[in-house]
N, C-alpha and C positions, 0 to 999 in steps of 0.2 A: 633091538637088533641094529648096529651098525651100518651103516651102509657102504658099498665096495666104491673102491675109487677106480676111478675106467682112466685108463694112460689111451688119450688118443694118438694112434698114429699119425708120424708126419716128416717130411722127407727132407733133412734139411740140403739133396743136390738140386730137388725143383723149386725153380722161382714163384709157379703158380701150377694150381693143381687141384682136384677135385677129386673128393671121397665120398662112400657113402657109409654112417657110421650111424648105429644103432642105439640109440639113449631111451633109458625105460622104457623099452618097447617099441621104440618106434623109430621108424629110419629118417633121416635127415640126409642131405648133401651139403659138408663143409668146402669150402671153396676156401683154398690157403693164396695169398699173394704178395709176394715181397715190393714193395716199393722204393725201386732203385734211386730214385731223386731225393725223398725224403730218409730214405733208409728203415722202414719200420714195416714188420708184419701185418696186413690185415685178412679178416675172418669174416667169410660171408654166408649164412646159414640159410638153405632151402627146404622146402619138403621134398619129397622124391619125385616128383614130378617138375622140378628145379624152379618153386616157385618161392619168388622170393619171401622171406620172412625176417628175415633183419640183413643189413648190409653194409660193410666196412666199419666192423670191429678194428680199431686198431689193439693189439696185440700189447699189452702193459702189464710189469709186475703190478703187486700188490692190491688188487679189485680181483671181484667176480665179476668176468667181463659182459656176463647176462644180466645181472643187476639191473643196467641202466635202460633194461627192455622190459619190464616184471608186465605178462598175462598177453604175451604178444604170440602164439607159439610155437615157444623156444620151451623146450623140455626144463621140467623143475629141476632143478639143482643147481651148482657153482662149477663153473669156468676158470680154471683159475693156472697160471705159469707156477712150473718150478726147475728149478736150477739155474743154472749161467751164473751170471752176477749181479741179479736183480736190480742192473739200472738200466738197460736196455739191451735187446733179441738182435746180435750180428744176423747177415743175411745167411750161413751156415749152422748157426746154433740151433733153429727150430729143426728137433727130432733129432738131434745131438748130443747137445748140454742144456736144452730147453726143452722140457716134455708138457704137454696140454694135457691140462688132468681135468676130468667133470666126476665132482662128487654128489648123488643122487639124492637130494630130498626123502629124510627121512618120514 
């Protein structure tokens, strides 16, 4: 069986902003934030009781940005950019021309 890919939502008129978004079952709170000085998206992942569980993702083609966290918990599957121009996330592209996509652990 394949598994569905899940397009997360994401705003690209807010600079920073907090969702709460459902991965295999279970809710999480992502925390999106543009960093005006260096210019680069980061991702801060909670359980719903906004505790933290991993903290300042920055936002980059080409990884799974969960990868470099494996059995911390952060829900099984890949994090992963698509669209733009895969060298770097203007501060309007994320939830434009850059969609966050989590493909679920088959």
């Amino acid at each position: 069986m394949a598994s569905t890919i899940l397009i997360i939502p994401t705003d690209a008129s807010l600079y920073a902003y907090k969702e709460e978004i459902v991965l295999n079952d279970i809710s999480y709170v992502f925390n999106l934030e543009w960093n005006s000085r260096f210019e680069y998206w980061s991702l801060s992942v909670m359980d719903v009781n906004e505790t933290p569980i991993v903290s300042g993702i920055k936002l980059v083609y080409g990884i799974d940005l969960f990868a470099q966290f494996p059995a911390n918990g952060l829900p099984a599957g890949n994090l992963i950019l698509n669209g733009g121009d895969y060298l770097r996330i203007a501060e309007k592209e994320l939830g434009d021309t850059v969609e966050l996509l989590f493909v679920p652990k088959a």
